[in-house]
Wavefront OBJ file of the C-alpha trace (Angstrom):
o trace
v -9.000 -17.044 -10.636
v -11.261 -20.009 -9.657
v -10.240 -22.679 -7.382
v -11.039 -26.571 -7.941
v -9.264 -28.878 -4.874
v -9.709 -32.742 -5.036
v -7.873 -36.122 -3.697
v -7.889 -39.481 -5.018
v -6.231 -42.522 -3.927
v -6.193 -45.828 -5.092
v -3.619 -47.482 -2.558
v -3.914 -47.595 0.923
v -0.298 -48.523 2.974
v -1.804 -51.507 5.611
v -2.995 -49.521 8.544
v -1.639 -46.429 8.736
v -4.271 -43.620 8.825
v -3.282 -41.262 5.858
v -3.438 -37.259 6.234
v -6.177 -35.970 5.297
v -4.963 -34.381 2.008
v -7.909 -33.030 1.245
v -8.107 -30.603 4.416
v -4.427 -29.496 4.388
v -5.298 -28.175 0.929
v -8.458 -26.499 2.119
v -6.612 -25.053 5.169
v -4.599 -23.125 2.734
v -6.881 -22.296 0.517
v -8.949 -18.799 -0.003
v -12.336 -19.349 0.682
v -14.686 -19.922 -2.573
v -13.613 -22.723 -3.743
v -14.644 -25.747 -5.053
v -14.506 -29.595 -4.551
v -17.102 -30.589 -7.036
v -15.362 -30.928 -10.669
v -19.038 -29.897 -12.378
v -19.452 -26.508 -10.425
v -15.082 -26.151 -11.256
v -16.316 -25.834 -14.976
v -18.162 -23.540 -14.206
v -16.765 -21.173 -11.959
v -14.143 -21.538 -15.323
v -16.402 -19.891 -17.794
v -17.297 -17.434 -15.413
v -13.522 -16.415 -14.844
v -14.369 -15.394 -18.905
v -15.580 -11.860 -17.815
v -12.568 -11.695 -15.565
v -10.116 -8.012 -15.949
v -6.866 -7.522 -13.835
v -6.705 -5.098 -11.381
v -3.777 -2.039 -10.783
v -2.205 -0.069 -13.603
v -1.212 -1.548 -16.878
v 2.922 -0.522 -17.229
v 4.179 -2.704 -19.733
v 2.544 -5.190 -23.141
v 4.830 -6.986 -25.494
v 4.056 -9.537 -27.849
v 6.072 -13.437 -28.088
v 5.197 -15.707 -31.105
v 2.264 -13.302 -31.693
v 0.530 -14.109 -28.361
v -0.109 -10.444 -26.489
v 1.003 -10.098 -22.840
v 0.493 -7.219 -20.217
v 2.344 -6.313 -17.203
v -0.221 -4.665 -14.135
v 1.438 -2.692 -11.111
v -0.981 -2.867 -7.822
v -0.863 -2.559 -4.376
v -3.191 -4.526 -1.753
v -5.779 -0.728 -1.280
v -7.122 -2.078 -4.481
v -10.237 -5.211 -3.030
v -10.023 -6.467 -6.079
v -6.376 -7.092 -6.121
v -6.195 -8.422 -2.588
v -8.784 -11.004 -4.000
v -7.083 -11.979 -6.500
v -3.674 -12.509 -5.007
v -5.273 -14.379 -2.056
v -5.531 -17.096 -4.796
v -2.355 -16.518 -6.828
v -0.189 -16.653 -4.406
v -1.123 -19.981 -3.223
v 0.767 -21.524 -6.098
v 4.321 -20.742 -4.104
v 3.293 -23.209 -1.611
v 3.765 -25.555 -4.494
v 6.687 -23.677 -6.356
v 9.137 -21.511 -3.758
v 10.919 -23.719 -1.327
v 9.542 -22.513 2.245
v 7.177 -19.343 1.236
v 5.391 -17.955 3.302
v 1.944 -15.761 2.403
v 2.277 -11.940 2.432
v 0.275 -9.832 4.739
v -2.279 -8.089 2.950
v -2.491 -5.579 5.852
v 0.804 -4.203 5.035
v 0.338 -1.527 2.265
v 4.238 -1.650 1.618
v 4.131 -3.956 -0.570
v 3.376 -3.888 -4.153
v 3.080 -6.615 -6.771
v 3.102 -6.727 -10.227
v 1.391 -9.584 -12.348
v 1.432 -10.703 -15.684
v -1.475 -12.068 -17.747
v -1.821 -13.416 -21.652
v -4.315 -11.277 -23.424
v -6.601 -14.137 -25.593
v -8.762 -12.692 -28.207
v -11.687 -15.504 -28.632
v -13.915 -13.659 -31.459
v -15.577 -10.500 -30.463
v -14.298 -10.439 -26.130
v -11.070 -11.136 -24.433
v -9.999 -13.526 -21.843
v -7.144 -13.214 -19.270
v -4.699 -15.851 -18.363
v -2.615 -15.819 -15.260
v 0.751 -15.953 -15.981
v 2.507 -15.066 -13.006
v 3.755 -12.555 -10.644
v 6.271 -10.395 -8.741
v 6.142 -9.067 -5.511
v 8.234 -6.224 -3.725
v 8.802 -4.598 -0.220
v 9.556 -0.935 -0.056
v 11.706 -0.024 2.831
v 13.043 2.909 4.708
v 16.623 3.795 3.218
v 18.337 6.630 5.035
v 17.757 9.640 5.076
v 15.284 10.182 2.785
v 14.805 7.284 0.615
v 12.907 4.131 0.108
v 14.633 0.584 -1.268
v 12.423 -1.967 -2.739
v 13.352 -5.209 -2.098
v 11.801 -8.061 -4.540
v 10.647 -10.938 -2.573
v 8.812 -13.469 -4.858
v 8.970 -14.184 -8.455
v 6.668 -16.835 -10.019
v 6.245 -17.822 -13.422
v 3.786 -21.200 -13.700
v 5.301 -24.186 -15.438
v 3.573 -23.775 -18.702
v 4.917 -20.300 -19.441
v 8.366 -20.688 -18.475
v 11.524 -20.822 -20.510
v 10.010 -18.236 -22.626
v 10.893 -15.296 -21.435
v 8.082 -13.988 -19.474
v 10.467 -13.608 -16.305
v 12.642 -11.277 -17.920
v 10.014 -9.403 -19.265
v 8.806 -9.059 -15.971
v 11.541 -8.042 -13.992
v 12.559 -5.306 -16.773
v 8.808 -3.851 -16.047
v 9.700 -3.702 -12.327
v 12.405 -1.755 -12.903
v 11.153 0.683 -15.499
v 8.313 1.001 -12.981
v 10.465 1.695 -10.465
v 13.486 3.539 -11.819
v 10.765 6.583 -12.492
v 10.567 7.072 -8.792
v 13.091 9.651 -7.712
v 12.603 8.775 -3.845
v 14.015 5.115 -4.427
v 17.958 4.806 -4.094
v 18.180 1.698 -5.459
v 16.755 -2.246 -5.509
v 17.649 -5.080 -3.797
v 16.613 -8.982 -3.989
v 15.549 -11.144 -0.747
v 17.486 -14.366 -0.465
v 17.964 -15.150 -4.389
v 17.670 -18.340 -6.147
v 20.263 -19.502 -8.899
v 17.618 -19.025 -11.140
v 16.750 -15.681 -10.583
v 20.867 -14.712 -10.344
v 20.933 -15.698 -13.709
v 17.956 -14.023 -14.665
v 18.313 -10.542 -12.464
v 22.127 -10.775 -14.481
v 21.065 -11.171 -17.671
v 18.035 -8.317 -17.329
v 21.101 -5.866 -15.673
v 23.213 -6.636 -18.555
v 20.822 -5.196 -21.490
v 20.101 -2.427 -19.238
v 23.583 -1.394 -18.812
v 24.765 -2.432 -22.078
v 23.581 0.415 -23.109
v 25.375 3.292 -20.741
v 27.791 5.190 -21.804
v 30.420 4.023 -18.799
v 29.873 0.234 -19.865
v 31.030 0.914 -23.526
v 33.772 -1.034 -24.434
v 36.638 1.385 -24.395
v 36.059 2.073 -20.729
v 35.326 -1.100 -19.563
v 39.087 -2.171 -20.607
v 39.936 0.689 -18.348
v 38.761 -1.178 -15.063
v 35.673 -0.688 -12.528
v 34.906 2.974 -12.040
v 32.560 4.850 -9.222
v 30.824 6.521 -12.568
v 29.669 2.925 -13.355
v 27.772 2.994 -10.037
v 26.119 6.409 -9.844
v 24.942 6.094 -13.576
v 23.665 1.865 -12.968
v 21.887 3.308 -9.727
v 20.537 6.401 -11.251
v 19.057 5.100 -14.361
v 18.279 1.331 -13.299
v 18.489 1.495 -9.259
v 20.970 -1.190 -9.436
v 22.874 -1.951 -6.562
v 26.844 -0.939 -6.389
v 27.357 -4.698 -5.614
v 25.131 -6.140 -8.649
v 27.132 -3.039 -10.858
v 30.238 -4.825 -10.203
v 29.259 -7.981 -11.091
v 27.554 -6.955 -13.995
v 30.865 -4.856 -14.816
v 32.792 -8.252 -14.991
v 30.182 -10.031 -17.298
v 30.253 -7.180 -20.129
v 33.907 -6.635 -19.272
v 34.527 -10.629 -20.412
v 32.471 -9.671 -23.208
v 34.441 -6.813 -24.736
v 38.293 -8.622 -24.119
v 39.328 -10.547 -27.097
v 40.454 -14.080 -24.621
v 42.802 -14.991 -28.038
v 44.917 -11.612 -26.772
v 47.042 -13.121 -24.067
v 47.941 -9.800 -22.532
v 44.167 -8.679 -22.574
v 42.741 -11.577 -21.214
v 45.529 -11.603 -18.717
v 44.525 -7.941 -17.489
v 40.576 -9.133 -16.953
v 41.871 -12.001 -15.082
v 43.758 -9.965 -12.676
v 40.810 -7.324 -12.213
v 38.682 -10.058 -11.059
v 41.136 -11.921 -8.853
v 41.511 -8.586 -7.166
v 37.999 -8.176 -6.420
v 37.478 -11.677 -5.179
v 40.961 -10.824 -2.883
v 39.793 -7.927 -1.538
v 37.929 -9.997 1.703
v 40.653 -11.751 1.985
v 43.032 -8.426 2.406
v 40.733 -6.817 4.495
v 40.762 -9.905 7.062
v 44.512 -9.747 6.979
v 44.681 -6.110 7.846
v 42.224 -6.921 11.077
v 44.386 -9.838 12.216
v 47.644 -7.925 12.329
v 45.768 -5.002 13.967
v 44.430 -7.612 16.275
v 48.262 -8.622 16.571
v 49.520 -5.213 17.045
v 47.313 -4.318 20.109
v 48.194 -7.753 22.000
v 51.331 -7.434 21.730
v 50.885 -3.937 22.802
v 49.073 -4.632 26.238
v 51.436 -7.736 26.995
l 1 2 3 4 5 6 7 8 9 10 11 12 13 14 15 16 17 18 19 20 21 22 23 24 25 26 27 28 29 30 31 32 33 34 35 36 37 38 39 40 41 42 43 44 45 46 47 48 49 50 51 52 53 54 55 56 57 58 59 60 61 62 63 64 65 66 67 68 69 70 71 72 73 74 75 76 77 78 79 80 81 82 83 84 85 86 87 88 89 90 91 92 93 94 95 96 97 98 99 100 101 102 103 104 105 106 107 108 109 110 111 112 113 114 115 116 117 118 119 120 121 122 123 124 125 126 127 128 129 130 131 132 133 134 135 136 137 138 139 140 141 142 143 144 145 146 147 148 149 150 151 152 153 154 155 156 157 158 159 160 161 162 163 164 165 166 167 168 169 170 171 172 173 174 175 176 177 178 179 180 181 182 183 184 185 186 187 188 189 190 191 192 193 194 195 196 197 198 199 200 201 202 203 204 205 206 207 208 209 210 211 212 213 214 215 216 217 218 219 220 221 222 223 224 225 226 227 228 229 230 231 232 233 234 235 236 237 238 239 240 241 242 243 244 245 246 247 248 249 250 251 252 253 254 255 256 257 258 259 260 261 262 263 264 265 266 267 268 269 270 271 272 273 274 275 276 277 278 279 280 281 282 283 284 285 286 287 288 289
């Protein structure tokens, strides 16, 4: 993954010393790379002969364009390289990233890549990535939490982020020491898109059928969501409500009346719970008065 920085300017504002752009760019930038546009081409052709690093987990194919899904941590030197440059798109793309620490061999990251045949060799485009944290859970247990998700401009809206996340869990859900997986300060983006990859994985479980979803939220829709998936019993619920909408026929005034009612009990429940500590609260001043 080759890097190319350069400035230009063609206005000046009076006399106000600009930033030096150029610097700030460099300051964040990996060492090895490039200001001169001729030596950028090719470092480029180079990048030809290029191969990801880690474990390949997951391919699929969109509009007959190959994609693979690698799994690595930061013991591998040629992974640590490469994310060192990867990850300085989120500067540019997640609203106040930070870099990970390499040093820290809890994390793992999983990147994506376009497999191009040009005639006889391949070439590998960066797509994206996803990194995760694994920590202690309790008393014997880790829980991964995902921290970023980046898909570059000119792959997304095409499903590569689901495809992504899906290979994360798969990935993970075969690891019988993690209790389940959580997400670090979520965007709207990736609530939609973490909801829509936990509804076709729970779709198909047997305790989010139809017939028992009409029967209300159940602790057997918890165990089996964290067991096969390692979804969280707060994500479950939600995901409960979206597949539950699905399944009630909103022209059946009694059945869409029952739905409504389940959820306005669940968003109550805060509420109830704060009432409960007031009077409590109540009861014990009035006690020692």
């Amino acid at each position: 993954l080759s890097s190319g920085i350069n400035a230009e300017w063609s206005l000046r504002p009076g006399n106000v010393e600009p930033d030096n752009i150029l610097k700030l760019l460099m300051d964040q930038t990996p060492s090895g790379f490039t200001t001169n546009e001729s030596d950028f081409v090719l470092d480029i052709e180079k990048d030809r002969s290029f191969r990801p690093a880690g474990t390949l987990i997951a391919c699929y194919q969109n509009d007959e364009k190959k994609y693979e899904i690698y799994s690595a941590s930061f013991k591998n030197n040629q992974f640590r390289d490469f994310h060192s440059r990867m990850q300085t798109f989120i500067l540019w793309y997640i609203d106040a990233a930070s870099y990970l620490d390499s040093d820290d061999l809890s994390w793992k990251v999983y990147t994506l890549f376009e497999k191009v045949k040009e005639g006889n060799s391949v070439r590998y485009s960066s797509i994206g990535f996803l990194s995760c944290y694994s920590y202690y859970h309790y008393p014997n247990k880790v829980r991964p939490r995902i921290s970023q998700v980046l898909i570059l401009p000119p792959y997304q809206k095409q499903g590569h982020g689901a495809h992504l996340l899906s290979a994360l869990y798969d990935d993970i859900s075969r690891n019988s020491s993690v209790y389940d997986i959580t997400v670090e300060d979520p965007s709207e983006n990736f609530t939609r898109l973490r909801n829509y990859v936990d509804v076709l994985k729970c779709c198909r479980l047997a305790s989010f059928q139809p017939d028992k979803l009409k029967r209300g939220f159940t602790q057997e829709m918890v165990d089996e969501a964290r067991s096969e998936h390692k979804i969280t019993a707060i994500q479950v619920r939600k995901i409960y409500e979206i597949l539950r909408l699905r399944a009630t026929d909103v022209s059946d005034s009694q059945e869409y009346r029952k739905y409504r009612l389940d959820v306005k009990r669940r968003i109550n429940i805060p509420f109830l719970k704060e009432k409960r500590k007031k009077y409590r609260l109540r009861l014990c001043v009035d006690t020692t008065a």
